[in-house]
C-alpha positions in Angstrom: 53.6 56.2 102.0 51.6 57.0 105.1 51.8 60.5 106.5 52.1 60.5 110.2 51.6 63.1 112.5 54.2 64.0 115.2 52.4 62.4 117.9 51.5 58.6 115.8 56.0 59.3 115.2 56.4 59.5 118.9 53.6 56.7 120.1 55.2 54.2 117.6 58.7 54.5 118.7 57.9 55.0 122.1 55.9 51.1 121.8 59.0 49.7 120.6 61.3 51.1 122.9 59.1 49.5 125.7 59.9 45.7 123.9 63.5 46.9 124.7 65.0 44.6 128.0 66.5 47.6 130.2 69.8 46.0 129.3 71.2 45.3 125.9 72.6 42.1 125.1 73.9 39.3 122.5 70.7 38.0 120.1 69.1 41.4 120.7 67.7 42.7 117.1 68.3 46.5 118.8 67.4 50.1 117.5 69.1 53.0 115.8 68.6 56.4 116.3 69.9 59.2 114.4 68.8 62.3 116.7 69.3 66.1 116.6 72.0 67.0 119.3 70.5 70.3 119.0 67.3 69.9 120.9 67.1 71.6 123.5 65.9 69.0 125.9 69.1 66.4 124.8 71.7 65.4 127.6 74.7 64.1 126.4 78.3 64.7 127.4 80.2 67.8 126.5 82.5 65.7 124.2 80.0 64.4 122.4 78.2 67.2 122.0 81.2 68.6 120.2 82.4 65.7 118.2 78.5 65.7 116.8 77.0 69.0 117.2 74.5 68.3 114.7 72.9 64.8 114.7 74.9 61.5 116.2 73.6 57.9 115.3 73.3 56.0 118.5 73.0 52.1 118.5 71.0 50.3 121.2 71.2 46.6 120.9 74.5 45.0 123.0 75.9 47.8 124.9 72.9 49.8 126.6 71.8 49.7 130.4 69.6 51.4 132.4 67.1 52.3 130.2 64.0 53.7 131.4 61.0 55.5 129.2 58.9 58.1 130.0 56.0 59.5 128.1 58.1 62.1 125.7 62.0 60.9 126.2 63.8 58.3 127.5 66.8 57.7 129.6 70.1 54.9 129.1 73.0 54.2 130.1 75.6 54.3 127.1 79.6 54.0 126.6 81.6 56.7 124.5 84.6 55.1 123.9 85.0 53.4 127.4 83.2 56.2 128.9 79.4 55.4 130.5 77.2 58.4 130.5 74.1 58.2 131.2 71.9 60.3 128.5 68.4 61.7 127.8 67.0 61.5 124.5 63.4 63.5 123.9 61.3 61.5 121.5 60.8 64.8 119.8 65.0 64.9 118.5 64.7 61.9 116.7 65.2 62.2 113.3 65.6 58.6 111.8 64.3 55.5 113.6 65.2 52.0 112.9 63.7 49.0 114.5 65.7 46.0 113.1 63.4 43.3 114.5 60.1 44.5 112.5 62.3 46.4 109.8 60.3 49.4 110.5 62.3 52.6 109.2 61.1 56.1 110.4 62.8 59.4 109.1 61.4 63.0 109.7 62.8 65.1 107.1 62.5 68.8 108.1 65.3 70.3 110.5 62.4 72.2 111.6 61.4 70.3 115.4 57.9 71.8 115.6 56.5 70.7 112.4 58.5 67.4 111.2 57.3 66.2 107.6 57.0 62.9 108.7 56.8 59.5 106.8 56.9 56.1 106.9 59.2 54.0 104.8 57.8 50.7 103.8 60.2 47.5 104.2 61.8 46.6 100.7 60.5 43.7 99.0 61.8 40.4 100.0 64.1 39.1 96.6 64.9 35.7 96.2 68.6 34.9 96.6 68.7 32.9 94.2 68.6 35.3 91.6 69.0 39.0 93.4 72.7 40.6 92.9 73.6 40.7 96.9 77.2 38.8 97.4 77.3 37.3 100.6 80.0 37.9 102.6 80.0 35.2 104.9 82.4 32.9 102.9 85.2 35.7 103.7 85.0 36.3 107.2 87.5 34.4 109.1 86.1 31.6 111.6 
């Protein structure tokens, strides 16, 4: 595992949340984001604040708009159960990153903001489906 500092955490996510199209759509391999709703800096709705006053995992990948990055947070717009908001998310309140396109997982594991204990979490091994144990569930879903 490579240690990263806070900064190389924030400049990696930041790079692939400028491959991002400003609006999410079908085919998109998309981002999610577990962040810490209590930074200080965070803008979300009231009600969301208080259905997740702790950490909320947030989904960018078919239903996103308006998004637009700036050196140490970003801005989108996103729905809460029919209702568009638009929020701002610091880099800094990110706790868990995943980009699903390069499989790259991210997690800081401290509550503590200031000093994260960051790491990087390499991409599983590739097992031949042939022989791994993973059941598909493909042949159940109704076409």
């Amino acid at each position: 595992m490579k240690e990263l500092t806070l900064h190389d955490y924030q400049q990696m996510i930041h790079a692939i949340l400028s491959r991002l199209p400003n609006t999410g759509h079908k085919g998109l391999p998309g981002v999610q984001i577990v962040m810490d709703t209590r930074h200080p800096d965070v803008v979300l709705p009231d009600f969301v604040l208080a259905k997740y006053p702790e950490t909320i995992t947030l989904m960018f990948q078919h239903q996103y708009g308006d998004l637009v990055l700036k050196n140490d947070r970003f801005t989108v717009l996103l729905s809460f159960n029919g209702y568009y908001a638009s929020v701002c998310i610091p880099l800094a309140a990110i706790i868990h990153f995943t980009d699903f396109e390069s499989g790259l997982i991210m997690i800081c594991q401290s509550p503590d903001i200031e000093k994260p204990d960051l790491h990087l979490v390499e991409e599983p091994e590739k097992t031949d489906p042939e022989t791994s144990n993973v059941v598909s569930l493909s042949s159940w879903r109704k076409r």
